[in-house]
ZAMARGU-4260 file (C-alpha; in steps of 0.2 Angstrom, whole numbers, plus 5000, padded with zeros to 4 digits):
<rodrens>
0) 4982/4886/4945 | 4992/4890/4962 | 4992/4909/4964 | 5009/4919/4958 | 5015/4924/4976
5) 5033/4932/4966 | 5033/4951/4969 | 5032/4961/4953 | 5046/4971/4950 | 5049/4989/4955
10) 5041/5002/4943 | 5052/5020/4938 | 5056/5030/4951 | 5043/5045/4954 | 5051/5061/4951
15) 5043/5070/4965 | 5041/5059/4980 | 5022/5053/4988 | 5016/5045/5001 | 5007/5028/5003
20) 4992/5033/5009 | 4984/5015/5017 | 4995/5000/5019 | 4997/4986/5031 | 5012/4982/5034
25) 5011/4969/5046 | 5002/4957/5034 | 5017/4960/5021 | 5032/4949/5020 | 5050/4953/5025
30) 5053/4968/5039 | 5048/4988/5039 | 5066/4993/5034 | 5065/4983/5020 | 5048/4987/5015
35) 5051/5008/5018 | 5069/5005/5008 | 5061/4997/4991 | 5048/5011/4992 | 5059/5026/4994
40) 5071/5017/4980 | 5055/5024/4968 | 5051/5038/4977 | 5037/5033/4990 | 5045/5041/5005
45) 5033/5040/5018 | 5017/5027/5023 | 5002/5026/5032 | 5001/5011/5043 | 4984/5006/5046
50) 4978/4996/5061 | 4962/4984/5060 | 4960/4979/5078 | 4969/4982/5097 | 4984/4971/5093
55) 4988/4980/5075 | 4986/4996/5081 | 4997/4995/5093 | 5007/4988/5082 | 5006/5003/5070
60) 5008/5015/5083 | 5024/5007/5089 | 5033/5006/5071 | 5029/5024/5068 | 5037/5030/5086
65) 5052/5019/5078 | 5052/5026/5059 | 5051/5042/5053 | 5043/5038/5037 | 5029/5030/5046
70) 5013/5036/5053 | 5001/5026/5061 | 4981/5026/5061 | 4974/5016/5074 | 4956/5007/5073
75) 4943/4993/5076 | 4940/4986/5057 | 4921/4990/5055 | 4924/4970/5052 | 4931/4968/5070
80) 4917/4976/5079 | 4906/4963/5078 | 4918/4947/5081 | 4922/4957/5097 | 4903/4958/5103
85) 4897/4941/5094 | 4913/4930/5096 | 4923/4922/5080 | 4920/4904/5080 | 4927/4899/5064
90) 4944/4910/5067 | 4941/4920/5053 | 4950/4936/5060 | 4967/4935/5064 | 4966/4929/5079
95) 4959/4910/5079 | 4944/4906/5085 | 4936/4917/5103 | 4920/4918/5110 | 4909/4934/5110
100) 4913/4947/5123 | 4897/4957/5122 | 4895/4975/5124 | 4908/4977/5138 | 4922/4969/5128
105) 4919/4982/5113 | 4918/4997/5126 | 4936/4989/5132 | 4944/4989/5114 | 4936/5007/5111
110) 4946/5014/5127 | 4960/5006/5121 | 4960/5013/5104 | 4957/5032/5111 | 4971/5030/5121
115) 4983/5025/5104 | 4973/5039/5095 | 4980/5053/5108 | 5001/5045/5104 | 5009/5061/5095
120) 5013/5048/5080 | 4997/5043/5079 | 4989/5054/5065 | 4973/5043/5061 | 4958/5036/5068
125) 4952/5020/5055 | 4950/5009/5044 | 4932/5011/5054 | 4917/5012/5044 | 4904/5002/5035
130) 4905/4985/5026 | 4888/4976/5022 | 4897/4966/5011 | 4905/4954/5027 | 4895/4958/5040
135) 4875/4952/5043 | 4861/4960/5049 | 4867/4952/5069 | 4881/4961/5067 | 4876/4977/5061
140) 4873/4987/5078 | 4890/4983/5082 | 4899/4989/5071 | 4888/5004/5068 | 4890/5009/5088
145) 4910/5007/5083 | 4909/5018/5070 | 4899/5032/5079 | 4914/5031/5091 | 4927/5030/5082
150) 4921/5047/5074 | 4920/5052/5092 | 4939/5050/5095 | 4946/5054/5080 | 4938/5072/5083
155) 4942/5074/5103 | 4957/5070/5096 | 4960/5082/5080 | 4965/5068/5070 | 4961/5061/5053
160) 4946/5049/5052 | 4949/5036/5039 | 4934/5025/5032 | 4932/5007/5027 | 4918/5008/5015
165) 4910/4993/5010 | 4894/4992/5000 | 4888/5003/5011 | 4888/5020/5005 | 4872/5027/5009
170) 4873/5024/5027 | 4892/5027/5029 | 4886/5044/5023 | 4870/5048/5035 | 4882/5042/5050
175) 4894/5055/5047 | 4878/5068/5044 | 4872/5064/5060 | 4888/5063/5070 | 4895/5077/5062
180) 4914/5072/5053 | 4929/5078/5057 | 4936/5091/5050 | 4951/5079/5039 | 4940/5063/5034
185) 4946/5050/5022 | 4939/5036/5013 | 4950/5024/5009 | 4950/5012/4993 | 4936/5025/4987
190) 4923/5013/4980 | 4909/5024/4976 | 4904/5032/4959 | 4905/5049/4952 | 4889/5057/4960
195) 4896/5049/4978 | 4911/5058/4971 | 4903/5074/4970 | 4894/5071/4988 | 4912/5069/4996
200) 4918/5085/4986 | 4904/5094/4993 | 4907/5089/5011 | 4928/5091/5007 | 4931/5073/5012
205) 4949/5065/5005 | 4946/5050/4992 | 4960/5039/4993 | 4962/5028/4975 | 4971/5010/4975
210) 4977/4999/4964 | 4959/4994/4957 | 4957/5011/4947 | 4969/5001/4935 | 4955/4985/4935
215) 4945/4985/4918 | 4930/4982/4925 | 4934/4998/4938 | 4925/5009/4927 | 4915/5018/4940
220) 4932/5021/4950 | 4939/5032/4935 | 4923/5039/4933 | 4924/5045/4949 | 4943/5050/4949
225) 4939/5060/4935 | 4926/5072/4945 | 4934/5073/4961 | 4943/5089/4964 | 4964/5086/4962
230) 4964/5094/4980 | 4955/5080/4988 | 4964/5066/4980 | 4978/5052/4989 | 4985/5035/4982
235) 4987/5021/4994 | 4992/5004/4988 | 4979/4994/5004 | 4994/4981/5003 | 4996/4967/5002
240) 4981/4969/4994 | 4972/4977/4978 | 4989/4975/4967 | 4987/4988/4952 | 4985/4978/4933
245) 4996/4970/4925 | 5000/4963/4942 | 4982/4959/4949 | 4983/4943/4961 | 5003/4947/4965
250) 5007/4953/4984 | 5006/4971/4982 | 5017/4984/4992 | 5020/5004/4994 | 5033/5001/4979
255) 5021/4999/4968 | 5010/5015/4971 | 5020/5022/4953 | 5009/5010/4945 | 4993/5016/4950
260) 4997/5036/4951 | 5001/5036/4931 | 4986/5027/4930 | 4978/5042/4940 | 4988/5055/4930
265) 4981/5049/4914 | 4963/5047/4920 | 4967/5065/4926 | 4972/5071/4910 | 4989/5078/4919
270) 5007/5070/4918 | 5012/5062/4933 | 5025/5076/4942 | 5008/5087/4943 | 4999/5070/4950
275) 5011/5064/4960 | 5012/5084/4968 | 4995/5084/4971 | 4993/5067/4981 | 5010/5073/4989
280) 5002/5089/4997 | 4985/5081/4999 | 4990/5066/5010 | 5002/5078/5021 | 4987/5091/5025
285) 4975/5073/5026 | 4985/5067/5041 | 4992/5082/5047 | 5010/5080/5047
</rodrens>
């Protein structure tokens, strides 16, 4: 069955206005303005536009000098790192097929990322991370060297570090121990369980939910919804990906984050105004703006 590529229709407006978290809205059909408009239209006034390698994020840094609603986080995809160093024969990445540029050619992409990390608009360093899940044990190093720099940057430059975590927990967690984090950390599409939960509220780290809290077989994500401290809480939508049930497998956008914060409220045992509060101030002090 071909997959159902029809957008799913606009949720009720929120009665107090959040933000989108995480979104990538360069992968995401029709233009900005049109993407910001439908969100607004249910009360997601302002997004995060995420950057996953040099050419995204300076793409995110530019359509956040040119909308207001937009903030821009600027990174190399703990996915990236390794393609840069090892080449991407098969294409996978966005960009088709390259060779491997080795060490020098991550150093390059890294001086160019610090240079977008210091832009005024620019209010986050990420999606960097961990992801075990994509990348082998050749790769590894890499993208481990890019993390440990990216935490670097992120804290020369007071802004918020925002993590790709990827079955890949653990060590996520002992490179932040040994590097130290910054003092606004995030991890986006949160993926851990409770006690990781409780790790992160010890440590006051930000846990952003997306649309998979509302999967059935996300029970480990509410789980852990339900212990994290309502302070330390966001929403992102990670579109076009991770649409929120009944949706799943539809092109996801930030006018769908309603969906998945009632789902939050209700795993939260609070109605969604007190929710959609919360997020609101938590994402603002996450980012700093």
């Amino acid at each position: 069955m071909p997959a159902d590529t029809t957008p799913p229709p606009a949720p009720a407006p929120l009665r107090v206005p959040v933000a989108d978290s995480h979104t990538h809205l360069d992968m995401q059909s029709g233009t900005v303005a049109e993407a910001l408009a439908k969100a607004a239209s249910v009360g997601v006034t302002t997004v995060v536009q995420v950057g996953c390698d040099v050419a995204g994020s300076r793409w995110a840094a530019e359509t956040a000098a040119a909308h207001t609603a937009v903030h821009a986080a600027v990174a190399l995809h703990p996915n990236e790192a390794p393609r840069i160093v090892h080449g991407d024969p098969d294409g996978w990445s966005r960009q088709g097929a390259r060779p491997g540029g080795g060490e020098a050619a991550l150093d390059e992409a890294l001086a160019e990322i610090d240079r977008l990390a210091a832009l005024p608009h620019v209010k986050g360093v990420g999606e960097t991370g961990l992801d075990h899940f994509r990348t082998g044990p050749e790769g590894m190093a890499a993208q481990e060297r890019s993390f440990r720099a990216h935490i670097e940057i992120a804290k020369r430059h007071g802004k918020a570090l925002v993590i790709h975590d990827r079955e890949a927990h653990d060590d996520v967690l002992r490179v932040l121990k040994e590097e130290g984090a910054p003092e606004r950390t995030v991890f986006h599409c949160y993926s851990g369980d409770a006690a990781m939960a409780e790790v992160c509220a010890e440590h006051g780290y930000f846990m952003s939910f997306a649309g998979n809290v509302t999967f059935k077989n996300a029970r480990h994500l509410r789980e852990a919804l339900a212990v994290a401290p309502r302070e330390l809480v966001l929403v992102e939508t990670d579109a076009p990906f991770l649409t929120p049930a009944p949706y799943r497998g539809r092109p996801n956008a930030p006018y769908l984050i309603p969906v998945t914060l009632r789902a939050m409220a209700e795993v939260k045992g609070i109605d969604e105004d007190a929710m959609a509060a919360a997020v609101s101030a938590n994402t603002a002090r996450a980012f700093d703006y």
